[in-house]
N, C-alpha and C positions, 0 to 999 in steps of 0.2 A: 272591452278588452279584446274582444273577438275581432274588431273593425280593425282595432291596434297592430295585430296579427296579421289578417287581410292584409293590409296597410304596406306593412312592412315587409311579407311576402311578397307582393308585387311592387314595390321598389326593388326589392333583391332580383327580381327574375327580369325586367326592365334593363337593371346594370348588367344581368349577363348577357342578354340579348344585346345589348350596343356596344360591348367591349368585344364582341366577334368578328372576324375579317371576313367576310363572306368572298375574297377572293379578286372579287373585282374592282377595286377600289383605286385610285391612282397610285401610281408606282412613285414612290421616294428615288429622286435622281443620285446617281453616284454619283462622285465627287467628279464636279467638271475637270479638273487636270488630270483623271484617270483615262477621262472619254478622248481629251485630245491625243493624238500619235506626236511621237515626238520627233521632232526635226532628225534627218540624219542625210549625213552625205557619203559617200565611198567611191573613193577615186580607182579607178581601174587600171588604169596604166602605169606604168614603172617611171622612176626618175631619169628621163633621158639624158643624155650628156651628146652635147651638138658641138660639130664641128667649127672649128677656129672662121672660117668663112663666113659664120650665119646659116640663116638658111629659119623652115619653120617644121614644127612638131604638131601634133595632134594629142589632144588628153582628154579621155574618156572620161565621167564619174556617173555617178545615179546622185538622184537628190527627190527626196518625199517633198520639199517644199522651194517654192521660188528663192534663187539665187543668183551672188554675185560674185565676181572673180577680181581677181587686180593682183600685181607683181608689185613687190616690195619697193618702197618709193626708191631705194636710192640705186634703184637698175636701168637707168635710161636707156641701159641697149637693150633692156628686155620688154615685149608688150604681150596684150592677150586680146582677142577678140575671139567671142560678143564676152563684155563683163557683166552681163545680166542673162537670165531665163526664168524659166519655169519647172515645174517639178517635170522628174523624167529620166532616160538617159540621156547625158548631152556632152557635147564635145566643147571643147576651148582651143583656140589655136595658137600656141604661144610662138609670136616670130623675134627672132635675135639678130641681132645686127654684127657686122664684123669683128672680130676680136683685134686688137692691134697690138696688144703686149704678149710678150714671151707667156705672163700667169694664167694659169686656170683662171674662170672667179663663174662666178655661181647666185640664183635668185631663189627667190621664196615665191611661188606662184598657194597664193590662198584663194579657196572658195569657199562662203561662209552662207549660211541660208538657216534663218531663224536662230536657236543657241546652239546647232553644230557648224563647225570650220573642222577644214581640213586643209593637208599644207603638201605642199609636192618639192621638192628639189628641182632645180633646174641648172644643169652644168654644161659649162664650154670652155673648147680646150684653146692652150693659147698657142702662139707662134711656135713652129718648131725652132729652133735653132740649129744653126747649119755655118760648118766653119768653111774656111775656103779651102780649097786642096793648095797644096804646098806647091814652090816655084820646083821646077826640075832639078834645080838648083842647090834644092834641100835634101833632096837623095840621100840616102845615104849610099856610099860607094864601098863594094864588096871585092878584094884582087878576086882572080880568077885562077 
């Protein structure tokens, strides 16, 4: 009955001695999608609005992870170079080609890097319109 005792005291004292952390043990990882940073882009520059002419713009953003850029398919007058980089601050140069009608009209310039996208305006103005001055003819005539 004695040994029984012994026995089973030192089982008991055995489980508590290995259910103890002593501290330096390896470390349980957090959950991997906590550790990665998450994508994020922010455009710095304001929505320019460009002259009926053309002509090109400059647009800033920051970006944690490699990206790309491109203008809304159905703007042929509008482009962007480079459509690609790396994380950082970085510029884009959006160049516009002539306007030839009297309207406004306007692009979507998007840059997307990992699951952030961001979206900028791009506007150009159209023709002015301009009447012709009147014949001399058209005067109106005031007696004196």
């Amino acid at each position: 009955m004695k040994m029984n005792r012994f026995l089973l005291l030192l089982i008991a004292i055995t489980m508590g001695l290995c259910s103890c952390s002593s501290g330096g043990g390896e470390k349980i990882p957090e959950n991997p999608s906590s550790q990665q940073e998450k994508a994020k882009i922010e455009i710095l520059s304001s929505s320019p609005t460009i002259e009926q002419v053309g002509g090109t713009v400059e647009i800033t953003f920051t970006s944690n992870v490699a990206w790309n850029a491109s203008v809304g398919t159905s703007s042929s007058w509008c482009s962007c170079t480079p459509n690609q980089g790396s994380a950082g601050t970085c510029t884009v140069t959006v160049t516009v080609k002539e306007n030839d009608s009297f309207s406004e009209r306007s692009a979507q310039l998007n840059i997307t890097g990992g699951a952030a996208k961001q979206g900028l305006k791009i506007t150009q103005k159209g023709k002015i319109e301009t009447k012709p001055e009147g014949d001399i003819d058209d005067m109106p005539v005031h007696p004196l």
